[in-house]
N, CA, C and O atoms as a GROMACS GRO file, in nm:
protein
  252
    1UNK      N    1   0.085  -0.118   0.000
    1UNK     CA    2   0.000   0.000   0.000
    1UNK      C    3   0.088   0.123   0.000
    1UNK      O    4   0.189   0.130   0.071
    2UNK      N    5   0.060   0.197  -0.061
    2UNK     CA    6   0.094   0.388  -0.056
    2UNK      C    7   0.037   0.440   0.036
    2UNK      O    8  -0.079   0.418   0.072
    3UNK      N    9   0.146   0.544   0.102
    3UNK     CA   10   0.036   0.624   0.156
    3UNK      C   11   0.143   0.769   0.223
    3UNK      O   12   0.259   0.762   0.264
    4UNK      N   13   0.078   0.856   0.215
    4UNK     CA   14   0.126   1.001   0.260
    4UNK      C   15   0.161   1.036   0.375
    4UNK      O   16   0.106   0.958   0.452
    5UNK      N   17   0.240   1.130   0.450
    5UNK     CA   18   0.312   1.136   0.590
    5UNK      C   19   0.320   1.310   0.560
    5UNK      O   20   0.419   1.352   0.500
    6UNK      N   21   0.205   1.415   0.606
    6UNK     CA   22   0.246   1.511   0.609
    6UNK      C   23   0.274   1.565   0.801
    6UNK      O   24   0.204   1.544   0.900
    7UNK      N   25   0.397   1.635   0.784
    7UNK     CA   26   0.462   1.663   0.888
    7UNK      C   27   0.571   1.548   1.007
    7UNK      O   28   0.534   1.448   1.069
    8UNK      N   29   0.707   1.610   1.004
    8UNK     CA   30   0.793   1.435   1.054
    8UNK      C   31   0.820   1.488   1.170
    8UNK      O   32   0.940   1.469   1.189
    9UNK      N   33   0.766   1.552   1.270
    9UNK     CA   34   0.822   1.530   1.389
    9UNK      C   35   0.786   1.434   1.463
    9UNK      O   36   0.710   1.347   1.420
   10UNK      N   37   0.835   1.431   1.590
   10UNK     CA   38   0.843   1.270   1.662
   10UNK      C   39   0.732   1.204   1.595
   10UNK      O   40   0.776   1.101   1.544
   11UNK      N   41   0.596   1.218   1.570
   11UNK     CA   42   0.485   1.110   1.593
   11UNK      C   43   0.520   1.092   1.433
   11UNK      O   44   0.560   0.981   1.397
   12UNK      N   45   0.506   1.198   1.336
   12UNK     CA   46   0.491   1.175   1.201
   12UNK      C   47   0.582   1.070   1.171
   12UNK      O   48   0.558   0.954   1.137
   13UNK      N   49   0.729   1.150   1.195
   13UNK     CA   50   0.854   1.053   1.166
   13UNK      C   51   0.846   0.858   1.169
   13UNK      O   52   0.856   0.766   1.088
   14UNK      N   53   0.821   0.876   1.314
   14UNK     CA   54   0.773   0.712   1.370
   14UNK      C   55   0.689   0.670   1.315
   14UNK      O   56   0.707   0.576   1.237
   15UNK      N   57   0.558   0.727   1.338
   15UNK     CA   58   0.428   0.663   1.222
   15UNK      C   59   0.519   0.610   1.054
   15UNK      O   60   0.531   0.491   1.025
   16UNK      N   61   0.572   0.719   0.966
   16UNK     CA   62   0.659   0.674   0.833
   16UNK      C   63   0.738   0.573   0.852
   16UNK      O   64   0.758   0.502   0.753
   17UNK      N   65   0.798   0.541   0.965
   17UNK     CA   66   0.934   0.422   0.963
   17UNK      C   67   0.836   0.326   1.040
   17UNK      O   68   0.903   0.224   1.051
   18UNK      N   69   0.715   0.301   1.099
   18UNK     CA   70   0.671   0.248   1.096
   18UNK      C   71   0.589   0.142   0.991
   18UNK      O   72   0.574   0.020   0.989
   19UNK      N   73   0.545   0.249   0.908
   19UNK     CA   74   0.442   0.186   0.789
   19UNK      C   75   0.585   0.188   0.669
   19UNK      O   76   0.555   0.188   0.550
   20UNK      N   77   0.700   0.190   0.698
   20UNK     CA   78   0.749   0.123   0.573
   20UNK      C   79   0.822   0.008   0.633
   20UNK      O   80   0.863  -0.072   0.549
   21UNK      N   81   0.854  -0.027   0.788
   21UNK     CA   82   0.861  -0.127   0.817
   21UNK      C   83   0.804  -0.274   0.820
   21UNK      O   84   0.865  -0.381   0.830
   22UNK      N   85   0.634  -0.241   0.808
   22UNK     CA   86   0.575  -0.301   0.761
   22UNK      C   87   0.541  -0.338   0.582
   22UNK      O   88   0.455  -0.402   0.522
   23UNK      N   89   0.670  -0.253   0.542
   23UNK     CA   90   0.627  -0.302   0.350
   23UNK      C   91   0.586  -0.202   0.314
   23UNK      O   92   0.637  -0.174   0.205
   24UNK      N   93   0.504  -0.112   0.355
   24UNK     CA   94   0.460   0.045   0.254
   24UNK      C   95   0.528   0.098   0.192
   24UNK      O   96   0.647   0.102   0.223
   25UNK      N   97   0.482   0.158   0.083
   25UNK     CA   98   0.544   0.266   0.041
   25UNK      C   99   0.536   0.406   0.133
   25UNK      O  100   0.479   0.384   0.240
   26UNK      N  101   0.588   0.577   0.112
   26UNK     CA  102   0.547   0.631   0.204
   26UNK      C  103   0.642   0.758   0.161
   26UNK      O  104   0.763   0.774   0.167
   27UNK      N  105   0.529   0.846   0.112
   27UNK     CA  106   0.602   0.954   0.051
   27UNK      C  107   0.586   1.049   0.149
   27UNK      O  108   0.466   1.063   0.172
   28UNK      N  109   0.651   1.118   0.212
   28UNK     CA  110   0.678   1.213   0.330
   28UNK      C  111   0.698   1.354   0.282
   28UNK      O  112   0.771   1.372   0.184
   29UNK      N  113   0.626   1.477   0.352
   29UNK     CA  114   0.724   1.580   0.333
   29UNK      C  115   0.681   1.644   0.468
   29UNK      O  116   0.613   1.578   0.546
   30UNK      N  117   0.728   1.798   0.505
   30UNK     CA  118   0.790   1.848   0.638
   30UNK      C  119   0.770   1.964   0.553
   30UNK      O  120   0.745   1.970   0.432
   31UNK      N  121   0.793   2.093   0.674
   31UNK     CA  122   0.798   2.239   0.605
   31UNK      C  123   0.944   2.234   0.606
   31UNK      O  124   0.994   2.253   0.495
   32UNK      N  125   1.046   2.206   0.730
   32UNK     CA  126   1.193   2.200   0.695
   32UNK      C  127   1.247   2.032   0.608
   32UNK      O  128   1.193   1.922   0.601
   33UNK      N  129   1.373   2.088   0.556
   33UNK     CA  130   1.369   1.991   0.483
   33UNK      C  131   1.447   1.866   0.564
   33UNK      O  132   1.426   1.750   0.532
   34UNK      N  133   1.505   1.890   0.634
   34UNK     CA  134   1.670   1.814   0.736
   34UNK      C  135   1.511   1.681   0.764
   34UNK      O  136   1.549   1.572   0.724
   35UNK      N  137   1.403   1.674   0.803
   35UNK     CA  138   1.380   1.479   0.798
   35UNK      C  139   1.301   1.447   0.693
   35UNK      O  140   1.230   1.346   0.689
   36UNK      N  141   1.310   1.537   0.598
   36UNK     CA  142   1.244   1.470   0.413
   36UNK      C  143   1.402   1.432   0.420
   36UNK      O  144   1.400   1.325   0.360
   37UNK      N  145   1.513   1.450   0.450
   37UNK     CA  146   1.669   1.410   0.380
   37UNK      C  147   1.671   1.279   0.465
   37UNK      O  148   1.710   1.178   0.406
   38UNK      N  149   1.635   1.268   0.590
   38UNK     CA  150   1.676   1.156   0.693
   38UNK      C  151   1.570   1.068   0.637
   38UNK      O  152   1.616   0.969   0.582
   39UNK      N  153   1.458   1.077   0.636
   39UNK     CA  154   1.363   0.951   0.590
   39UNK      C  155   1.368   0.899   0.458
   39UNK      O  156   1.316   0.794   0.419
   40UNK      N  157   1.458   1.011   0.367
   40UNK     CA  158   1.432   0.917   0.223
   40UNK      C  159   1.553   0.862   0.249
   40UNK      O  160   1.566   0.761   0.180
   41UNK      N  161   1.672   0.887   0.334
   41UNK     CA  162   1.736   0.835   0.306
   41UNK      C  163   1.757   0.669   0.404
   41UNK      O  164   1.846   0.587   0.421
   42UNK      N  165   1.616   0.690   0.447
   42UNK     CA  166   1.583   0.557   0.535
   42UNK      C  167   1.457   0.453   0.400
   42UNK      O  168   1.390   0.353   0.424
   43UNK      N  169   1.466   0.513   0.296
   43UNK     CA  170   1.329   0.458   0.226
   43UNK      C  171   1.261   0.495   0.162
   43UNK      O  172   1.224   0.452   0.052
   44UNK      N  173   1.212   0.635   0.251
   44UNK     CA  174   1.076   0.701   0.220
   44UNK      C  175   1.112   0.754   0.032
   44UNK      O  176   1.222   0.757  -0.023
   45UNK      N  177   1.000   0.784  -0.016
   45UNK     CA  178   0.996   0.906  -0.131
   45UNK      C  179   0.968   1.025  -0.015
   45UNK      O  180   0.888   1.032   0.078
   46UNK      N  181   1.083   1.124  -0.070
   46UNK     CA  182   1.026   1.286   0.012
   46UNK      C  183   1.008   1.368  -0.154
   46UNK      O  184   1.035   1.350  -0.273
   47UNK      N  185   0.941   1.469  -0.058
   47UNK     CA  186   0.828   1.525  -0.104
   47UNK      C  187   0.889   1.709  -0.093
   47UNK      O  188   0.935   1.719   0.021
   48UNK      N  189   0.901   1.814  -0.151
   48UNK     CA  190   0.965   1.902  -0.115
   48UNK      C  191   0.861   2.025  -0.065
   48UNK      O  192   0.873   2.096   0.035
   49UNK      N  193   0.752   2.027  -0.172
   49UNK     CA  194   0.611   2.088  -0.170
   49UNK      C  195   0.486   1.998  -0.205
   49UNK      O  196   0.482   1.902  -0.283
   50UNK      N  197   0.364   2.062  -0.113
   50UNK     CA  198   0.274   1.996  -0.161
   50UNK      C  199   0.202   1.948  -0.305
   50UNK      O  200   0.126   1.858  -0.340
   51UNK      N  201   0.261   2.046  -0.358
   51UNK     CA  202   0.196   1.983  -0.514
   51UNK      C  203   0.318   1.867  -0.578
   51UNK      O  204   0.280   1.806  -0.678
   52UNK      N  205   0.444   1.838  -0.532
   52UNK     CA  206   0.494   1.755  -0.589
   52UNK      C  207   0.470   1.608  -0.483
   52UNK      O  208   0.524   1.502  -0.512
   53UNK      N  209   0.407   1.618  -0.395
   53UNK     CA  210   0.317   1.522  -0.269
   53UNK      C  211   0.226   1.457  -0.361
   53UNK      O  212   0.236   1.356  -0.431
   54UNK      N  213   0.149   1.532  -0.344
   54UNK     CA  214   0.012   1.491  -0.405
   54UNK      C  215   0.065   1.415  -0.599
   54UNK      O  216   0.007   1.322  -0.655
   55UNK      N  217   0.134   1.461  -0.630
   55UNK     CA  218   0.183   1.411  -0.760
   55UNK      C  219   0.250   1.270  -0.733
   55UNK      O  220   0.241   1.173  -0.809
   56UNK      N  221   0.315   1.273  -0.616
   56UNK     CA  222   0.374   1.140  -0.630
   56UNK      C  223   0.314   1.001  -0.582
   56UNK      O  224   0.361   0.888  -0.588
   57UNK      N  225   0.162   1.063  -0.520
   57UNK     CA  226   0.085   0.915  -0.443
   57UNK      C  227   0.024   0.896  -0.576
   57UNK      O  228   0.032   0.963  -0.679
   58UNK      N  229  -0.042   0.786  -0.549
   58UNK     CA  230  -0.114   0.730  -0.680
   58UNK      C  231  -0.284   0.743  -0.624
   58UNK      O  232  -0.311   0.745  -0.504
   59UNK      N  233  -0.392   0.753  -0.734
   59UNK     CA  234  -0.525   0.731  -0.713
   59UNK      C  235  -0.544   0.643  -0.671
   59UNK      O  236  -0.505   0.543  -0.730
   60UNK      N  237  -0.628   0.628  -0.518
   60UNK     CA  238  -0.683   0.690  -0.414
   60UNK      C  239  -0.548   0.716  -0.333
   60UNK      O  240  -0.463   0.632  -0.303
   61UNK      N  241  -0.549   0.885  -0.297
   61UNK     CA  242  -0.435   0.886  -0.212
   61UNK      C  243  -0.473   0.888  -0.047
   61UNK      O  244  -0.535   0.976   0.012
   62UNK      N  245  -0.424   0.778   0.001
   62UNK     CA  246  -0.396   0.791   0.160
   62UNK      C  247  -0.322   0.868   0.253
   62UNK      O  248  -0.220   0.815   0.297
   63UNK      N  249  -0.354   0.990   0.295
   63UNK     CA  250  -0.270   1.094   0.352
   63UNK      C  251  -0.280   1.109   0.510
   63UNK      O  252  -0.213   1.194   0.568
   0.00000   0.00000   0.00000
């Protein structure tokens, strides 16, 4: 499954390394960029702005 991660502090972050621990996909983004760099570079797709977010989940997006 896909699914969206807006905002990575403590809960967001954990929730994302959670659901890709379980196999997800999990495109993330943050207003700063320093844990879109730490989570993709744990997995995630990051995301820089919302319109390139929403571009990268697929129909039906889970956010």
């Amino acid at each position: 499954m896909q699914c969206g991660m807006i905002g990575l502090g403590r809960m967001g972050a954990n929730m994302a390394r959670r659901l890709m621990g379980g196999g997800h996909e999990v495109v993330v983004t943050n207003r700063s960029p320093e844990p879109i760099d730490q989570l993709t570079a744990e997995g995630a797709s990051g995301a820089r702005t919302v319109a390139e977010f929403v571009e990268r989940l697929e129909a039906p997006r889970a956010i």
